[in-house]
C-alpha positions as semicolon CSV with decimal commas, in nm:
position;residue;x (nm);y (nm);z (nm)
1;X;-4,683;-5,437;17,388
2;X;-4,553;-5,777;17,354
3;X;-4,493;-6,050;17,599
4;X;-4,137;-6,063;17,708
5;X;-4,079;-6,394;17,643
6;X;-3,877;-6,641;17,950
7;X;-3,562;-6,840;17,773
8;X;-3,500;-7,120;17,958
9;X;-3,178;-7,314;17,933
10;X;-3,220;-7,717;17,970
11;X;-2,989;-7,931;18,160
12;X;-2,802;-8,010;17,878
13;X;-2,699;-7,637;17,762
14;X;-2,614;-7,588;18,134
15;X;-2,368;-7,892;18,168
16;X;-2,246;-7,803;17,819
17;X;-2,149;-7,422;17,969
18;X;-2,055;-7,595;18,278
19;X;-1,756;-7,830;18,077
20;X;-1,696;-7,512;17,886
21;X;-1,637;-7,304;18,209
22;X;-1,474;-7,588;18,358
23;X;-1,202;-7,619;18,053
24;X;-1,097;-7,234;18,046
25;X;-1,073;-7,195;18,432
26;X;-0,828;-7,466;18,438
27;X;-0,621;-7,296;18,172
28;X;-0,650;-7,008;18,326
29;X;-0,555;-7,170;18,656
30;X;-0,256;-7,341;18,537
31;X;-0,103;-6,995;18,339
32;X;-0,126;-6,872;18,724
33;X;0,111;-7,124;18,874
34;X;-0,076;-7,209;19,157
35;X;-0,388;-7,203;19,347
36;X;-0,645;-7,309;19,653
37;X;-0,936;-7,548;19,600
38;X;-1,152;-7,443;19,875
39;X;-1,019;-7,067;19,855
40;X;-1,157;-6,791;19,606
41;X;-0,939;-6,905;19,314
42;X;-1,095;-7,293;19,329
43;X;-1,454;-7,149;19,343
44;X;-1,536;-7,102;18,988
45;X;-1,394;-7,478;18,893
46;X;-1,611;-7,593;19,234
47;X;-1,907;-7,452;19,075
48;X;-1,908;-7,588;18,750
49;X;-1,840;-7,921;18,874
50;X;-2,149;-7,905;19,113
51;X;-2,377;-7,755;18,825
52;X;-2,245;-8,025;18,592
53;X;-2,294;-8,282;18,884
54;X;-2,100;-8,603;18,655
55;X;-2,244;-8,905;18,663
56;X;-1,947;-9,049;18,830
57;X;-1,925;-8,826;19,128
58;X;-2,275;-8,994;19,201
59;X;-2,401;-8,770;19,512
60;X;-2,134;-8,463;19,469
61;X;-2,431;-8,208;19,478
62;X;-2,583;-8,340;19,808
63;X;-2,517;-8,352;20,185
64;X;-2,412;-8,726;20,240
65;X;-2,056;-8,825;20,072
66;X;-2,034;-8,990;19,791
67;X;-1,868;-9,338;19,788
68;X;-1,846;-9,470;19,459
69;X;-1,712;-9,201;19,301
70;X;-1,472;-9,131;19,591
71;X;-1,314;-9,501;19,495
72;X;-1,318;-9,426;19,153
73;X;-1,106;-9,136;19,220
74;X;-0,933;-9,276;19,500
75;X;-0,783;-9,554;19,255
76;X;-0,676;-9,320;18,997
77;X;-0,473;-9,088;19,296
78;X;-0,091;-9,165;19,480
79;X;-0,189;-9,350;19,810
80;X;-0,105;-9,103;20,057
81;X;-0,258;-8,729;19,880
82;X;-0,539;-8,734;20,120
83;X;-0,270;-8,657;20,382
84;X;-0,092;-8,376;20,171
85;X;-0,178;-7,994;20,154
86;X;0,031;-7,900;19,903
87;X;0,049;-8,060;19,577
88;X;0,303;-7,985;19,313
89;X;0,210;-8,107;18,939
90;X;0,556;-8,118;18,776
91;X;0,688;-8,239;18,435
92;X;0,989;-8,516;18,419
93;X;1,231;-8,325;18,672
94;X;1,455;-8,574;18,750
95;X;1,296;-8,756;19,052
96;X;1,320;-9,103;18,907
97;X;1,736;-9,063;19,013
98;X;1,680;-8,940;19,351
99;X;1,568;-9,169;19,638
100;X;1,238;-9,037;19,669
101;X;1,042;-9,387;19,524
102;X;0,761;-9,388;19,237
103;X;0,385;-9,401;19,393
104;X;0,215;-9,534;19,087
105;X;-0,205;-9,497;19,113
106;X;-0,337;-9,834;18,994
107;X;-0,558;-9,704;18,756
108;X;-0,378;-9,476;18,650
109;X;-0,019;-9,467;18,517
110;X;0,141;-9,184;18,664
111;X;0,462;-9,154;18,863
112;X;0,398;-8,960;19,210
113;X;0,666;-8,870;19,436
114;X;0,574;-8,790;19,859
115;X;0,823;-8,544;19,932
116;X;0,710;-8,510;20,307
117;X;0,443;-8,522;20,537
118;X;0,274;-8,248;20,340
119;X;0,366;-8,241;19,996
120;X;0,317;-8,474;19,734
121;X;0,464;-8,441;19,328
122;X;0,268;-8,574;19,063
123;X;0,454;-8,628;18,753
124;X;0,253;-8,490;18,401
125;X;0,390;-8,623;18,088
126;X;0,048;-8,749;17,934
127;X;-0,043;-8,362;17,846
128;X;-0,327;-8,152;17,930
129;X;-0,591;-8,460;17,987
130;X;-0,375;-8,538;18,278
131;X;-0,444;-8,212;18,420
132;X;-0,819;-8,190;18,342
133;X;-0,816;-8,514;18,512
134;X;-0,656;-8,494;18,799
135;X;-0,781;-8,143;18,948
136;X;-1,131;-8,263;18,885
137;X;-1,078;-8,530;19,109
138;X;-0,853;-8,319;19,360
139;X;-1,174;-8,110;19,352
140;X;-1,434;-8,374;19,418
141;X;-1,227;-8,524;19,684
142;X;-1,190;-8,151;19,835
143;X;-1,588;-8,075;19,830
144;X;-1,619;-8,429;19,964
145;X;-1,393;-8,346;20,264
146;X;-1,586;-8,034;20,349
147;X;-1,873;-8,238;20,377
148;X;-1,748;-8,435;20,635
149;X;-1,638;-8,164;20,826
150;X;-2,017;-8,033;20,778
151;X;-2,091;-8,343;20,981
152;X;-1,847;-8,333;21,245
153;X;-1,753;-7,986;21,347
154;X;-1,986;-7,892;21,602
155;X;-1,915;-7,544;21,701
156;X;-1,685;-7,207;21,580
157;X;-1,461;-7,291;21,909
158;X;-1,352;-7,640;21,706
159;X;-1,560;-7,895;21,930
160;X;-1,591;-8,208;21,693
161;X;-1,869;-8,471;21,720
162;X;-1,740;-8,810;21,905
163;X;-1,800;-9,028;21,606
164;X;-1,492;-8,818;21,464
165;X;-1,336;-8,871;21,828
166;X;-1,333;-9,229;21,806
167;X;-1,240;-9,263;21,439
168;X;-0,913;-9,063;21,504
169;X;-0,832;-9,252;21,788
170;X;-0,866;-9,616;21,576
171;X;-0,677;-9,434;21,281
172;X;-0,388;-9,287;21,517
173;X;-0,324;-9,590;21,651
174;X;-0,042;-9,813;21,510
175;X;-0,141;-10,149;21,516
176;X;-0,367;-10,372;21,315
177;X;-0,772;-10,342;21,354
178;X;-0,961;-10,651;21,509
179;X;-1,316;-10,734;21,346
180;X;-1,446;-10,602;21,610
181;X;-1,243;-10,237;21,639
182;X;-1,304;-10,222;21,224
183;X;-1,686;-10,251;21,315
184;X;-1,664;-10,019;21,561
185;X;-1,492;-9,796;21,326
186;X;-1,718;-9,815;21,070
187;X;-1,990;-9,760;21,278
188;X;-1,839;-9,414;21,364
189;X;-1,778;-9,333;21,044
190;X;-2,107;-9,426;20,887
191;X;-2,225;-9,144;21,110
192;X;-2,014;-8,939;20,987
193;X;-2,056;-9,000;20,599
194;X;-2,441;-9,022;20,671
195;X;-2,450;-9,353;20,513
196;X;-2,558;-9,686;20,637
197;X;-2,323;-9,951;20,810
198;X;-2,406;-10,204;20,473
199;X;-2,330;-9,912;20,218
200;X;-1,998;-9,871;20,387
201;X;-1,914;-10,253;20,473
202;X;-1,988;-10,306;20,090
203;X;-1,672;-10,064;19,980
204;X;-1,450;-10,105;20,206
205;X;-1,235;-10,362;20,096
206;X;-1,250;-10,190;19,722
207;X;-1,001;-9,891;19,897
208;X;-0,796;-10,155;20,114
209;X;-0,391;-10,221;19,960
210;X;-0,192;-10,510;20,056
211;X;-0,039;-10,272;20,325
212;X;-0,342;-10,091;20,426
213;X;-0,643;-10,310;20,429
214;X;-0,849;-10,033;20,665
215;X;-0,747;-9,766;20,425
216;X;-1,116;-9,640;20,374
217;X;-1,103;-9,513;20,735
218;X;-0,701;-9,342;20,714
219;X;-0,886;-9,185;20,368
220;X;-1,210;-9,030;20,516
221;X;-1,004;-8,937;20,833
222;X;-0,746;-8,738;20,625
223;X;-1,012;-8,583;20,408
224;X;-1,175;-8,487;20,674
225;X;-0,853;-8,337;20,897
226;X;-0,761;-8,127;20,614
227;X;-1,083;-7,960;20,574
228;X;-1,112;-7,856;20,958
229;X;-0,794;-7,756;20,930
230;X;-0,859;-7,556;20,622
231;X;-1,161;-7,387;20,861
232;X;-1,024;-7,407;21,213
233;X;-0,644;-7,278;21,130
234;X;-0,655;-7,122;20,778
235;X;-0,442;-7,404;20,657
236;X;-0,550;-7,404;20,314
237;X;-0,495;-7,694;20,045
238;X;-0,271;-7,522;19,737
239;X;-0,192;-7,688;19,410
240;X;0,039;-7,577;19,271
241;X;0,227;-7,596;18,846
242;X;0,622;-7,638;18,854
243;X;0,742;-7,351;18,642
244;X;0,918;-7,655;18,412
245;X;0,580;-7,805;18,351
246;X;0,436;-7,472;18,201
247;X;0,734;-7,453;17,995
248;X;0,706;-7,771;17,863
249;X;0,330;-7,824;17,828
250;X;0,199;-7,788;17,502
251;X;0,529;-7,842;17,308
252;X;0,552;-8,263;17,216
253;X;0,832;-8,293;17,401
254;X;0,748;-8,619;17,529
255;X;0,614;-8,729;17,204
256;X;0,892;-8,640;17,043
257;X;1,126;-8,898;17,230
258;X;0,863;-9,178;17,208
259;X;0,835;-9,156;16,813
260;X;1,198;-9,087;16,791
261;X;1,288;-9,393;16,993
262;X;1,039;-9,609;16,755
263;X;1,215;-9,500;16,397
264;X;1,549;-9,570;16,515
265;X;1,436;-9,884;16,607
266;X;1,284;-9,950;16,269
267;X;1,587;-9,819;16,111
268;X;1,832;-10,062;16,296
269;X;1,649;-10,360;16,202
270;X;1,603;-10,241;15,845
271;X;1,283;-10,209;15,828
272;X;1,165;-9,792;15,762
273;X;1,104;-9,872;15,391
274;X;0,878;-10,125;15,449
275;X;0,504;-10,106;15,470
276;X;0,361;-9,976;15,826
277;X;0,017;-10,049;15,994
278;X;-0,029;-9,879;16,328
279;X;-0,256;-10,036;16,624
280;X;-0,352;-9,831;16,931
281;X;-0,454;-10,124;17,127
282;X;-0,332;-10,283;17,481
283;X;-0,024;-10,508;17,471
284;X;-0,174;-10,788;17,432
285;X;-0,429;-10,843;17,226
286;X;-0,231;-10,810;16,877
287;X;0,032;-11,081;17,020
288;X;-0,200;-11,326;17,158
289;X;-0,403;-11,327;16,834
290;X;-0,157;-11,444;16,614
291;X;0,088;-11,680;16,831
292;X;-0,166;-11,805;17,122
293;X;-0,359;-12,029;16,936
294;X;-0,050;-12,205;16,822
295;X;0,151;-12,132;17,082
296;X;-0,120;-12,330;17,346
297;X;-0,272;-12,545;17,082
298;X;-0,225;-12,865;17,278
299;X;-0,281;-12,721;17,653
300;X;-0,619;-12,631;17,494
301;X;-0,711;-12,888;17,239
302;X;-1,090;-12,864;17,055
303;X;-1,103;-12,548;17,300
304;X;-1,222;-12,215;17,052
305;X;-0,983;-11,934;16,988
306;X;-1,137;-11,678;17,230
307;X;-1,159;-11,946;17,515
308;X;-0,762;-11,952;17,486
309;X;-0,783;-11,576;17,527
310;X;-0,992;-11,542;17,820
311;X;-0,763;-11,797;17,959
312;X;-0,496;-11,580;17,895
313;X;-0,660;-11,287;18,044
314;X;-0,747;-11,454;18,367
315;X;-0,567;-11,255;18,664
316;X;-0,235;-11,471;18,787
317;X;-0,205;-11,622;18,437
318;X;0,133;-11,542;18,376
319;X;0,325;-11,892;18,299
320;X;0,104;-11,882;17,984
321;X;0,107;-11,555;17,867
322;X;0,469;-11,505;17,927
323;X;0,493;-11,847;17,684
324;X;0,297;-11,671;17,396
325;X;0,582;-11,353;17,469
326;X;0,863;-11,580;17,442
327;X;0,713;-11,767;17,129
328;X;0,650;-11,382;16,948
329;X;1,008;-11,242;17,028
330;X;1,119;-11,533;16,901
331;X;0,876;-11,477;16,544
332;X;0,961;-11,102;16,455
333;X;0,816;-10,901;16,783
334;X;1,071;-10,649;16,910
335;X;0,919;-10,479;17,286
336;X;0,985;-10,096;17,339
337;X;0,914;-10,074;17,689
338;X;0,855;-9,685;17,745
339;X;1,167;-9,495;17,845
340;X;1,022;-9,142;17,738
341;X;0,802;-9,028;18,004
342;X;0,470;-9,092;17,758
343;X;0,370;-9,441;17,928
344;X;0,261;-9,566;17,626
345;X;0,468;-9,901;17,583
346;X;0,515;-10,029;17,207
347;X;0,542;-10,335;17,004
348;X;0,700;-10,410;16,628
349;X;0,578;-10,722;16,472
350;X;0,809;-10,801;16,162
351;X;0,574;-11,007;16,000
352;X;0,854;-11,137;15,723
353;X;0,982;-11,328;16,066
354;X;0,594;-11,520;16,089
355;X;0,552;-11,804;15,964
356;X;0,222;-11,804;15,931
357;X;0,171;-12,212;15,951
358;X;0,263;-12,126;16,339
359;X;-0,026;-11,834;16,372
360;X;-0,360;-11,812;16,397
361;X;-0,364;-11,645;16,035
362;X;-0,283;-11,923;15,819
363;X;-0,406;-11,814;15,483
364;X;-0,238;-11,463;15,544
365;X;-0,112;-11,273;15,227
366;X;0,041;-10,958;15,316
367;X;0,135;-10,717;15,064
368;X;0,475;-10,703;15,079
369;X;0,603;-10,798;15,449
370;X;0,439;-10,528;15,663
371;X;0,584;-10,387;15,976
372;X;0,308;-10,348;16,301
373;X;0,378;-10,111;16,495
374;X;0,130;-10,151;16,848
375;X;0,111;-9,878;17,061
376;X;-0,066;-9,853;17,432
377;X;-0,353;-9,628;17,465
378;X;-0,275;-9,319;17,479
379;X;-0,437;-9,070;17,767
380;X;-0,680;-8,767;17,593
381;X;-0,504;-8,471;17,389
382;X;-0,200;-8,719;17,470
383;X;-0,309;-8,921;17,120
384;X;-0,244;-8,600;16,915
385;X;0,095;-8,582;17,046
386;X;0,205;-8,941;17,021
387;X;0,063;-8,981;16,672
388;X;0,173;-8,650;16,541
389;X;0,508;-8,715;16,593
390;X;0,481;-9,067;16,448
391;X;0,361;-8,967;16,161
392;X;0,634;-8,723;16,096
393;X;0,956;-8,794;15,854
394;X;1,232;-8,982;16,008
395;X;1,543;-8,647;16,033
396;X;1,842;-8,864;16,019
397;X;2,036;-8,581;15,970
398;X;2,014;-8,245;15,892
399;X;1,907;-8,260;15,514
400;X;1,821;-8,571;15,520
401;X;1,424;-8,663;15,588
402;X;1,269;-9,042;15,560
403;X;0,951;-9,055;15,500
404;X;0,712;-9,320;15,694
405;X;0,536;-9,585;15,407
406;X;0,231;-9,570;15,659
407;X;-0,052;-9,770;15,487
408;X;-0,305;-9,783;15,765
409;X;-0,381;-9,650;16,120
410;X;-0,599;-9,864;16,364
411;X;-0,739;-9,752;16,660
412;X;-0,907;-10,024;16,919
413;X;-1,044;-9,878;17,208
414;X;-1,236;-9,889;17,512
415;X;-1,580;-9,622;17,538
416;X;-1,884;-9,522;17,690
417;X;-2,155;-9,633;17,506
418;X;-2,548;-9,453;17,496
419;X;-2,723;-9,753;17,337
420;X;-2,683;-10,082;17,484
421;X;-2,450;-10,256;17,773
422;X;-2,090;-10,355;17,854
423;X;-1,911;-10,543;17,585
424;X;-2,123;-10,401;17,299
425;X;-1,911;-10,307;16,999
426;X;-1,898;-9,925;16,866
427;X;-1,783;-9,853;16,507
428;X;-1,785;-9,515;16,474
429;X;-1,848;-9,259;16,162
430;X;-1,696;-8,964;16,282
431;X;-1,561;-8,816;16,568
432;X;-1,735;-8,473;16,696
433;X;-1,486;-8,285;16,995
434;X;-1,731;-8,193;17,291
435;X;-1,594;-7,891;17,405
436;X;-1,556;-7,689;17,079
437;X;-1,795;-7,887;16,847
438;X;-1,521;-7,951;16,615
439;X;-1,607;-8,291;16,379
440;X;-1,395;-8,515;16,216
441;X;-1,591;-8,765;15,933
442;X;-1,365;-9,022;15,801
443;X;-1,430;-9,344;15,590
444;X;-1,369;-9,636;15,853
445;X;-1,252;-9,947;15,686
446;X;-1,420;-10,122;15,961
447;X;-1,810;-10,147;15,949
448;X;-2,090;-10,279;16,185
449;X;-2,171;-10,577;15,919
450;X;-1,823;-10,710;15,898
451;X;-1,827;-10,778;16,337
452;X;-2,238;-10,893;16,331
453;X;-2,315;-11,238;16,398
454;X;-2,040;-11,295;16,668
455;X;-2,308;-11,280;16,993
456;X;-2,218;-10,940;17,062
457;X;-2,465;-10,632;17,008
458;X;-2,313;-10,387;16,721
459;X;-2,393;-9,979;16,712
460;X;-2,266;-9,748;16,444
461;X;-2,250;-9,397;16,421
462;X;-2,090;-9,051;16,501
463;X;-1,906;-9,112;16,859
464;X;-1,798;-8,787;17,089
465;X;-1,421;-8,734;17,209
466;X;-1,513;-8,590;17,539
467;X;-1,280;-8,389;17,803
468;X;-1,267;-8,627;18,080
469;X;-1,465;-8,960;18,108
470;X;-1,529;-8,866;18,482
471;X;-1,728;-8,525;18,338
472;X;-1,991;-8,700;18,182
473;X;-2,383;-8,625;18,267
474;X;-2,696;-8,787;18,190
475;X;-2,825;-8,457;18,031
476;X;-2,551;-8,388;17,800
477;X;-2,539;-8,757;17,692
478;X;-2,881;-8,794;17,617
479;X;-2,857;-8,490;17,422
480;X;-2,581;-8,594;17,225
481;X;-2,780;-8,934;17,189
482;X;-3,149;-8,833;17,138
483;X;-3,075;-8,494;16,919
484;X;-2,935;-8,511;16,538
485;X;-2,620;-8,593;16,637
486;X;-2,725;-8,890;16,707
487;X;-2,386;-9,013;16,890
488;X;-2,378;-9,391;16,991
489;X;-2,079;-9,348;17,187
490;X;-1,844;-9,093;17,425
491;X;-1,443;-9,185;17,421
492;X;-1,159;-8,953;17,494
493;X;-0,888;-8,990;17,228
494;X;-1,068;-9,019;16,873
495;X;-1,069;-8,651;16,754
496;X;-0,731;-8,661;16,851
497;X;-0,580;-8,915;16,623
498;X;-0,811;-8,805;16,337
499;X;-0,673;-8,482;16,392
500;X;-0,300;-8,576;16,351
501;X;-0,412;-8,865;16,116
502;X;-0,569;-8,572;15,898
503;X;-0,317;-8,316;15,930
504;X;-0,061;-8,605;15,842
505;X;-0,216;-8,752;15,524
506;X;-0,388;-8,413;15,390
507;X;-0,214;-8,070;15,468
508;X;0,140;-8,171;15,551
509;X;0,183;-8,488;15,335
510;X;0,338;-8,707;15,524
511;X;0,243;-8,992;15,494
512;X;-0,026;-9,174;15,210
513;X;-0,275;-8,935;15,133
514;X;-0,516;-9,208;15,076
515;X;-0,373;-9,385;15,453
516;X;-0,686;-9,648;15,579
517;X;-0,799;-9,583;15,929
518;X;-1,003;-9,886;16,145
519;X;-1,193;-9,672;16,447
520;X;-1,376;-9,961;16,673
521;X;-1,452;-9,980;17,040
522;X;-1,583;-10,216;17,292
523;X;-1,831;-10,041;17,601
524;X;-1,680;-10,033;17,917
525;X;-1,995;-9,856;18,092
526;X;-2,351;-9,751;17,983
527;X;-2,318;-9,357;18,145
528;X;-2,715;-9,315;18,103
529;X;-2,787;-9,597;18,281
530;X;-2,781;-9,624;18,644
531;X;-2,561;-9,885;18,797
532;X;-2,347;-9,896;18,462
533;X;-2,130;-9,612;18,496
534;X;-1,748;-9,691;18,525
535;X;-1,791;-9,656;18,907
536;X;-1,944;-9,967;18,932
537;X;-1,658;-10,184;18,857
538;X;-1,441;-10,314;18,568
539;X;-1,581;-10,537;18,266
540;X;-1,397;-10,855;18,439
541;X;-1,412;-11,146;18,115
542;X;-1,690;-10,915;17,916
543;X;-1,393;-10,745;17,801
544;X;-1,228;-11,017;17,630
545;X;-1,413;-11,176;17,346
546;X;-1,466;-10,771;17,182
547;X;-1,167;-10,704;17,231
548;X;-1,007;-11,031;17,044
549;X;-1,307;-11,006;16,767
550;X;-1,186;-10,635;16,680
551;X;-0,822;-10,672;16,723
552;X;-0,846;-11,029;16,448
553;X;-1,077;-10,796;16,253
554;X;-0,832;-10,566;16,215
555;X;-0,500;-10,792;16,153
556;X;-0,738;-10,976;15,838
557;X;-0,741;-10,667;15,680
558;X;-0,362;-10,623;15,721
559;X;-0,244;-11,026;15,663
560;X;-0,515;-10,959;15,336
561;X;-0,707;-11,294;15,533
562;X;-1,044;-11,329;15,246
């Protein structure tokens, strides 16, 4: 009788089935309409983010809270959802004309709307990334506030420790904290967390706002209020899916206006039969490399290009990048601030309005006076939308279609990378969807050789469009990495545009068969490495001189700059 042999899964197959599980129970969740976190119908999406435990969410699988991760999320949420038990994910419903005002997340761009004391509306118009996004943080910060009230909830009767006493009382109380009653505070609350009085002291500022500068200790009191709540009274937490936002979900509407908006402004300056190059980039980077240089050529005389744009990309430097704006609007660029709900601002560059003796692109030779269009990133699944609806004929009327002369589509991005540090460069091969294994090759214009030599580290290879940056593990990367897949990099929109890109160009014929795409991206975290994840921080100036050396790589190939 044979052996029956033991199949063990790794770490990697069980993250892998934990994003999988993850993905479907939030589908599932959403064609419900509503449900609770911490009740029955959250348990299946709390599980699979403990058995996934993401790298960003540091400490989500033990006793002591996480910090870190809880600013990372914290920045990316509507000040003020700690304090809310219900909370309503809703599509563009008209709030913006009501007097309710916009909470904006800085990290994220969202509008957010506190409706009372206990509800707060958060707008979705980015698509289904949004809400992969956001209810796996509303889920860390959840398990996060049961572990505090772990820590302070002493008995069934409802008797809490007197570290949560005396944080309550310095929270409750209206005016503004001495050094002495923050210390005191934190003291308390380092008790609570079951962290030290440094680990705290070291964050704290990171949560504070202009208004609230002792907003770590209104955050972990909130968190931690609900959750006794949740166990003392049966109050429980419910998020819940406006029945207009599972109407509209799914069906480009917000796309639709965005690209719409962008042809009739090509059509009513006269320029839809011209030649189009697309960017995906920020809104800067394409403007500053052509005008700054000239625009600042005597504030920074003998000073290199990129020392101009780190200049530029200092914080408060707004006298000289609102110079360079004024100089381009002046030189063919036409702003499309976003007006459709997609929060993806745009940019058309009329180059036959450059004159290139006043750019940084002097020996430029176009083929015949291309239009730029520059788009904002987009957010996820968000890039499908946005650039399938770009892509598609202008209707003008009923029988009447124009189609796009799109020549190229360029996408400059920021990424994870597996191999190296922040600022490397990543020029990818293909794009390979984590969550149903789908691949997209392509034949990048761009290559590693062409952006060697510049001081900054180069990797090229297949890269993986991933669910949500904050579901990342060490296990599943280094799989991805170490196996024949051999991925260099994890980003969240590339599948997406190669999807619409390919759909575009080869099934529906829309545009060029033969279109160019440019895939490159600069590393804003090393995910395998501790201390390098995106919850330790932005890039600061490491951003810059990648980000300049792909966006000029890509405008030579446009301007036809030998």
């Amino acid at each position: 009788m044979s052996e029956v042999k033991h199949i063990s899964r790794s770490r990697a197959q069980e993250s892998s089935a934990a994003i999988e599980r993850l993905y479907i129970t939030i589908r599932h969740l959403f064609n419900r309409g509503f449900y609770k976190p911490m009740g029955v119908s959250g348990e299946t999406l709390r599980e699979a983010l403990l058995d996934l435990r993401p790298e960003i969410y540091g400490s989500i699988a033990e006793e002591k809270v996480e910090l870190s991760g809880l600013l990372y999320v914290i920045e990316r949420l509507p000040v003020g959802i700690e304090e809310c038990r219900f909370i309503n994910l809703i599509s563009d419903e008209g709030y913006s004309k009501s007097h309710f005002k916009a909470i904006v997340p800085p990290k994220r761009k969202r509008n957010c709307y506190r409706i009372d004391e206990e509800q707060m509306n958060v707008e979705i118009t980015r698509g289904r990334s949004d809400i992969y996004d956001i209810l796996t943080h509303l889920t860390f910060i959840f398990i996060e506030s049961h572990k505090i009230k772990n820590r302070i909830l002493l008995d069934e009767s409802g008797e809490v420790s007197r570290d949560w006493q005396k944080l309550e009382q310095t929270v409750l109380q209206t005016k503004k904290l001495t050094q002495i009653e923050k210390e005191k505070a934190i003291s308390h609350t380092a008790n609570i967390l079951g962290r030290s009085f440094a680990e705290i002291l070291a964050i704290y500022d990171g949560f504070g706002t202009a208004d609230k500068p002792d907003r770590f200790l209104h955050t972990i009191y909130w968190l931690g209020k609900g959750a006794l709540e949740e166990v003392l009274e049966s109050s429980k937490r419910t998020i819940t899916f406006s029945p207009i936002l599972r109407e509209r979900l799914g069906h480009h509407i917000h796309g639709e206006i965005w690209a719409t908006n962008i042809k009739q402004t090509l059509k009513e300056n006269n320029l839809l039969d011209r030649p189009i190059h697309i960017i995906s980039a920020n809104m800067h980077s394409v403007m500053n490399s052509i005008f700054a240089p000239y625009v600042h050529r005597l504030k920074y005389k003998d000073k290199p290009d990129f020392h101009v744009y780190e200049e530029l990309s200092k914080p408060g430097a707004h006298e000289v990048r609102d110079k360079v704006e004024e100089f381009a609007k002046l030189h063919g660029m036409i702003s499309l601030p976003d007006t459709s709900g997609t929060n993806i601002d745009v940019q058309v560059f009329d180059t036959a309005k450059i004159d290139w003796k006043k750019s940084a692109f002097e020996k430029a030779k176009p083929n015949g006076e291309p239009v730029i269009i520059v788009m904002d990133y987009a957010f996820g699944e968000q890039a499908y939308e946005t650039i399938d609806e770009l892509l598609k004929p202008f209707q003008e009327s009923k029988h009447e279609k124009h189609f796009l002369n799109v020549e190229s589509v360029s996408i400059m991005g920021k990424a994870g990378i597996l191999e190296g540090g922040k600022g490397d460069i990543m020029i990818p091969s293909a794009h390979i969807n984590e969550g149903t294994g789908d691949n997209y090759p392509f034949e990048n214009e761009l290559t590693a050789e062409m952006l060697e030599g510049n001081g900054i580290p180069v990797f090229a290879g297949p890269m993986v469009t991933v669910l949500g940056t904050s579901l990342q593990n060490k296990d599943l990367l280094k799989f991805f990495h170490e196996s024949t897949w051999g991925v260099i990099g994890l980003e969240m929109e590339g599948a997406y545009y190669q999807k619409a890109i390919q759909s575009a160009s080869k099934i529906r014929k829309s545009i060029n068969p033969d279109v160019k795409v440019r895939y490159a991206y600069y590393a804003s975290d090393n995910p395998l490495e501790t201390g390098s994840t995106l919850a330790s921080g932005g890039l600061g100036t490491t951003g810059v001189k990648p980000t300049y050396l792909i966006t000029i790589k890509i405008l030579e190939q446009i301007f036809n700059v030998k």
